[in-house]
C-alpha positions in Angstrom: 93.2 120.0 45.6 96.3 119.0 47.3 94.8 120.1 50.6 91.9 117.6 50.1 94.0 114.9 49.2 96.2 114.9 52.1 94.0 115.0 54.8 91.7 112.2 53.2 94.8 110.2 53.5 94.7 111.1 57.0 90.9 109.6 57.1 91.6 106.8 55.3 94.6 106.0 57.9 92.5 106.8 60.9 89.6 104.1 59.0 92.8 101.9 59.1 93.5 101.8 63.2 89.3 101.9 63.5 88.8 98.5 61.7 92.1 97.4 63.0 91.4 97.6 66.7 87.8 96.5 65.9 89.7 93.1 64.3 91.6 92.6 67.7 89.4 93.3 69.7 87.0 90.4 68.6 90.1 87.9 68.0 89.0 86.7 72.2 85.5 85.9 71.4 86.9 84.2 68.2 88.8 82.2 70.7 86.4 82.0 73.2 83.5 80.1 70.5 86.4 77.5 70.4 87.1 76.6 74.2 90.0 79.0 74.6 88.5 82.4 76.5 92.3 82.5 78.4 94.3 82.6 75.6 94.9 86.1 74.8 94.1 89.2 76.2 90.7 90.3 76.0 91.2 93.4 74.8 87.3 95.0 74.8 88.3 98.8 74.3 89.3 97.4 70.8 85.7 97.9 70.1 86.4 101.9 70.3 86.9 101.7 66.4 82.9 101.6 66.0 82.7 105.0 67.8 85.6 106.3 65.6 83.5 105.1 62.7 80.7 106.9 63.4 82.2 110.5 63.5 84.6 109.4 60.6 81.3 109.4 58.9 79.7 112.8 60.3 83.0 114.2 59.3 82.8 112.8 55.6 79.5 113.2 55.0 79.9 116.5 55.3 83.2 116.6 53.5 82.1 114.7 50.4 78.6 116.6 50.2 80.3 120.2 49.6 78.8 119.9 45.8 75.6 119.1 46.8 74.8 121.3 49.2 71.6 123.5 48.1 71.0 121.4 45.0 67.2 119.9 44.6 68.6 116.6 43.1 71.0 116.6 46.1 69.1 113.7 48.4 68.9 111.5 45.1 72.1 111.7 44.2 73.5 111.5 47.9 71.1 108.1 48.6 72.1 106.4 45.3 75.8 106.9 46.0 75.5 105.6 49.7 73.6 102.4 48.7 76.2 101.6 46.0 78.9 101.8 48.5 77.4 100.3 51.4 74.5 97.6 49.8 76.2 95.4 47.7 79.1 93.9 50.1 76.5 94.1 53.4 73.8 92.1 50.7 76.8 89.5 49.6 77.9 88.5 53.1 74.1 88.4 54.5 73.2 86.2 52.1 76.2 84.2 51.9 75.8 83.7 55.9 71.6 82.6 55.4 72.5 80.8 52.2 75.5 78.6 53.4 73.7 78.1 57.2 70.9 76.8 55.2 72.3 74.3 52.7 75.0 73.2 55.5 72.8 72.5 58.9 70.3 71.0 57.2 67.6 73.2 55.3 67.4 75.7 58.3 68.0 79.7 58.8 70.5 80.5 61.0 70.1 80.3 64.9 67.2 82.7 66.2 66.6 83.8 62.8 63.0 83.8 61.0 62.9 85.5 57.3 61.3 88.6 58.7 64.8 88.7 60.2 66.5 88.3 57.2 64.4 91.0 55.0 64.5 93.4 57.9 68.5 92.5 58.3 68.8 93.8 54.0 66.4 96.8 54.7 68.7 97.9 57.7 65.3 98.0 59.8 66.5 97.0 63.5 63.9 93.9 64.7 63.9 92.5 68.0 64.6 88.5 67.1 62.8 85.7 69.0 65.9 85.8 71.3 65.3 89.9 72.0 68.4 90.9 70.4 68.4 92.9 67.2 71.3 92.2 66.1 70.8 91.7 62.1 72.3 88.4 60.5 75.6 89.6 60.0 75.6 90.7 63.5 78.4 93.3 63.0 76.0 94.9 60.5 74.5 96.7 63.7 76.1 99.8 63.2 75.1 100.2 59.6 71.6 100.3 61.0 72.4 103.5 62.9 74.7 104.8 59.6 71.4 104.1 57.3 69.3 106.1 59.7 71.9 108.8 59.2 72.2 108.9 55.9 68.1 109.2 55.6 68.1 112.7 57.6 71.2 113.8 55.6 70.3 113.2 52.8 66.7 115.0 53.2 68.9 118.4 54.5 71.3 118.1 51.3 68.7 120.7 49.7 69.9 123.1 52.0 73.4 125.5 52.2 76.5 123.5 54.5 75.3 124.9 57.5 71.9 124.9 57.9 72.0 121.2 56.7 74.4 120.2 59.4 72.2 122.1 62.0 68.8 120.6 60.8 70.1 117.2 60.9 71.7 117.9 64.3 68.7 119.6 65.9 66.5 116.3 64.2 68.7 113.7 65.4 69.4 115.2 68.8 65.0 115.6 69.3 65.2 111.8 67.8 67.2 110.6 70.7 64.7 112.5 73.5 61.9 110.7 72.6 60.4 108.0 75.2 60.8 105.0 72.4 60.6 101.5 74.2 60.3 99.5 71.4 62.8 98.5 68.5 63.3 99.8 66.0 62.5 102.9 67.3 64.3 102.6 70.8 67.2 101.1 68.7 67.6 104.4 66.3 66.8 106.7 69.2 70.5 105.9 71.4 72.5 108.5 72.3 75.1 106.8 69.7 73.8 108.7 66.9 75.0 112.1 68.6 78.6 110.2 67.5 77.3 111.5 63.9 76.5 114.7 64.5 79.9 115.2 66.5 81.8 114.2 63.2 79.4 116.8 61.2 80.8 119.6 63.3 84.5 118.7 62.5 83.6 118.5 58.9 82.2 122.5 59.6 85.0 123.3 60.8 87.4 121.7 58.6 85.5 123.6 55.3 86.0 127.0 57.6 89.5 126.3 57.3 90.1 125.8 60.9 93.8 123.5 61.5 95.6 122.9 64.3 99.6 121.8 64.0 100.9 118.3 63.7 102.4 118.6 67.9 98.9 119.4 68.7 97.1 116.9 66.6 99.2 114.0 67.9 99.1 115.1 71.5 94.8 115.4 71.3 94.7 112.2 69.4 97.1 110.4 72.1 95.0 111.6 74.9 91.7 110.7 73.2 92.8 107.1 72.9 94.0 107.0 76.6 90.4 108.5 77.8 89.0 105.7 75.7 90.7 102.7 76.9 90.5 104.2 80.5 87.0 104.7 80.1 85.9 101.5 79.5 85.0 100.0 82.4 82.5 102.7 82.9 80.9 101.6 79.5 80.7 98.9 81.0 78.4 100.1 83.8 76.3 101.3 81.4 77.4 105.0 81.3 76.1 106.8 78.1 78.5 105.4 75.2 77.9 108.8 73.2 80.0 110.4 75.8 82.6 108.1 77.3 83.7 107.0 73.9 82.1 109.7 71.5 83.4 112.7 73.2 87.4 110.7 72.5 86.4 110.0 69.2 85.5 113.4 68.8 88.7 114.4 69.7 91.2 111.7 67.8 89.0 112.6 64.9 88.9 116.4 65.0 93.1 116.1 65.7 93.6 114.0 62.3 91.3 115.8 60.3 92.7 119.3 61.2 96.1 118.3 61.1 97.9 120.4 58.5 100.6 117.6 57.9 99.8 115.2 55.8 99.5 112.0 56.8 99.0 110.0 53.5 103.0 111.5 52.0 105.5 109.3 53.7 105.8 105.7 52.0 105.7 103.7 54.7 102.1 104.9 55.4 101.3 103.9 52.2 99.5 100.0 53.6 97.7 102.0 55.8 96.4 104.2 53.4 95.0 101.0 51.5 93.8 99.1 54.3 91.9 102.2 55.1 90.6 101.9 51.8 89.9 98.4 52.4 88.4 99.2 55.9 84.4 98.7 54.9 85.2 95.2 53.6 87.5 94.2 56.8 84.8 95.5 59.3 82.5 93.1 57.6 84.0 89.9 56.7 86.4 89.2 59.8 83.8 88.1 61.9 83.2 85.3 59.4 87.0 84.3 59.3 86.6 82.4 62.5 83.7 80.6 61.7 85.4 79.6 58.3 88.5 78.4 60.1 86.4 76.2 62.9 84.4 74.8 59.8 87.7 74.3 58.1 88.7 72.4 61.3 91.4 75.4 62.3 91.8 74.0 66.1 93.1 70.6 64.6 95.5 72.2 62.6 96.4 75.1 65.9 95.5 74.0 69.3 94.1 77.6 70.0 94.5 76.6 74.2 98.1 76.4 73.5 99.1 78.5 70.9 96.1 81.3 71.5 98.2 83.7 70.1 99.6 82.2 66.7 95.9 80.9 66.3 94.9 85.1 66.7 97.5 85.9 64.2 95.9 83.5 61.3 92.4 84.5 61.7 93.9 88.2 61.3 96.2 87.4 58.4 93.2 85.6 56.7 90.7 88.7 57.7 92.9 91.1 55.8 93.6 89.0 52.9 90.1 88.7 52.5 89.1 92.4 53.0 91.7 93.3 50.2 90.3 90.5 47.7 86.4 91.9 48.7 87.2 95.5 48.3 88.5 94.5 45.4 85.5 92.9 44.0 83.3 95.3 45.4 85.4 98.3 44.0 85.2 96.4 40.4 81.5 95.9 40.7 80.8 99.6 41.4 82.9 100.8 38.8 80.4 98.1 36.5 77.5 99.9 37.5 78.8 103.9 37.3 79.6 102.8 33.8 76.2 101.3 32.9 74.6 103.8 34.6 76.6 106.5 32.7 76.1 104.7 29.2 72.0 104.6 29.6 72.1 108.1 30.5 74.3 109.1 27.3 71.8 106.7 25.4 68.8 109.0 26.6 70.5 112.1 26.0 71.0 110.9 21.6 67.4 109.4 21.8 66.1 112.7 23.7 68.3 115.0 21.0 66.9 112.6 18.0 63.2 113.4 18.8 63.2 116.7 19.6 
């Protein structure tokens, strides 16, 4: 038990820096929807954390799934607990975002957005809008479109033993990806970005074989996978496969943290880390609506964002982590609510069931 505990610290510190650099690196395009594109460094290999993301949750699908594996109710059970942990927030800020647009500019969905756009954006379908982007309303939400699709063919392999599953999936997802699709939301769903998911599969393989690597060795891989990140960037840029200039670093960081035999999640000064890991879901989501808040709150009255780029940077951050806490609050609350029903109707059918028979 210890041995799980620690090293899900470790995951839930590595979800910290994901979001994190995520959060920074959109702070210039924050800055940029208000006139000030040269205020602050823009630092675009912030946007690393997705990839991170992505094997984190290869690695912990596998991971949680170990009691599943080889049960018949296993894709039931697996599909019910990711939609309770991903639906509800995702739902809450969509709707918030098509509700408010509406009722504030004037009875109208927001821009390049039709209410196709807005079911397909709840259902996690990718669309092409009228625009060509398919980009769902809350456009960060694109990568839950990819984690959805993942989470369809895992949970259809549950049924099987560890192993096979992670190979069936692999061997599905890699054939997914050589398929000529041109249009969305097949061409979407068939990038090379979903191999990112498979990649964390294997570390969670070989962390349930017991495979570790020390603490000088984990810090050294996970230092050089960040440097081959940021350095690779530019050629991302260029439109060099993602999967591979960023997956195969993510690989690496996330394979060095979640083999590491020390634990991470011990020392007290860790400790915020820990919980803004915990936190991380809600912070991915709401801090691209921070900015819009504070420009509708009139923010670049109150902090000339030309002059002080940087002080109006660290609000929008202060505010975006505030806000993830009080959501993931809300949102852990809520869950807990519907475990508990869901727990109390199933008791109630047991003492009906027992009555009648």
């Amino acid at each position: 038990m210890k041995d799980k505990v620690q090293h899900l610290a470790s995951i839930q510190i590595l979800r910290a820096v994901a979001a994190s650099i995520v959060l920074l690196a959109h702070q210039w395009a924050a800055l940029a929807q208000v006139g000030a594109p040269d205020a602050i460094y823009n630092w675009a290999s912030g946007a690393f954390g997705v990839d991170l993301f992505f094997v984190i949750s290869g690695f912990i699908m596998v991971y949680t799934s170990e009691p599943l594996f080889g049960r018949r109710d296993a894709p039931r059970i697996f599909i019910g607990r990711r939609l309770l942990r991903i639906v509800p927030l995702y739902w809450f800020l969509t709707l918030a975002i098509v509700i408010g647009w509406y009722f504030y500019f004037g009875y109208q969905l927001p821009w390049h957005t039709s209410w196709k756009d807005v079911i397909a954006s709840l259902l996690f379908i990718p669309l092409a809008r009228v625009n060509g982007e398919t980009a769902p309303v809350l456009g960060i939400g694109w990568t839950l479109n990819y984690e959805m699709f993942f989470y369809f063919f895992f949970a259809l392999a549950t049924p099987l033993r560890r192993v096979p599953a992670v190979i069936a999936v692999s061997a599905v997802l890699l054939a997914f990806t050589a398929l000529p699709f041109t249009k969305p939301p097949m061409s979407f769903w068939g990038s090379s970005l979903v191999w990112e998911f498979i990649f964390g599969m294997w570390i969670g393989l070989a962390y349930r074989a017991r495979w570790r690597v020390g603490p000088v060795v984990a810090y050294i891989a996970a230092a050089i996978g960040f440097a081959a990140a940021a350095y690779t960037h530019s050629f991302i840029v260029a439109d060099y496969p993602r999967a591979l200039l960023w997956g195969i670093p993510a690989f690496v960081v996330v394979a060095a943290v979640a083999l590491c035999r020390i634990d991470l999640g011990k020392p007290r000064v860790l400790a915020p880390l820990v919980a803004l890991g915990d936190a991380s879901y809600a912070l991915y989501l709401v801090h691209p609506l921070v900015p819009v808040a504070m420009r509708l709150g009139q923010g670049p009255a109150v902090i000339d964002p030309v002059q002080h780029g940087y002080v109006y940077a660290t609000v929008s951050v202060i505010f975006s982590i505030f806000a993830a806490f009080v959501l993931n609050a809300v949102d852990q609350r809520f869950r807990l609510l519907v475990l508990a029903r869901k727990r109390r109707t199933v008791s109630s059918a047991a003492v009906i069931f027992d009555r009648g028979h």
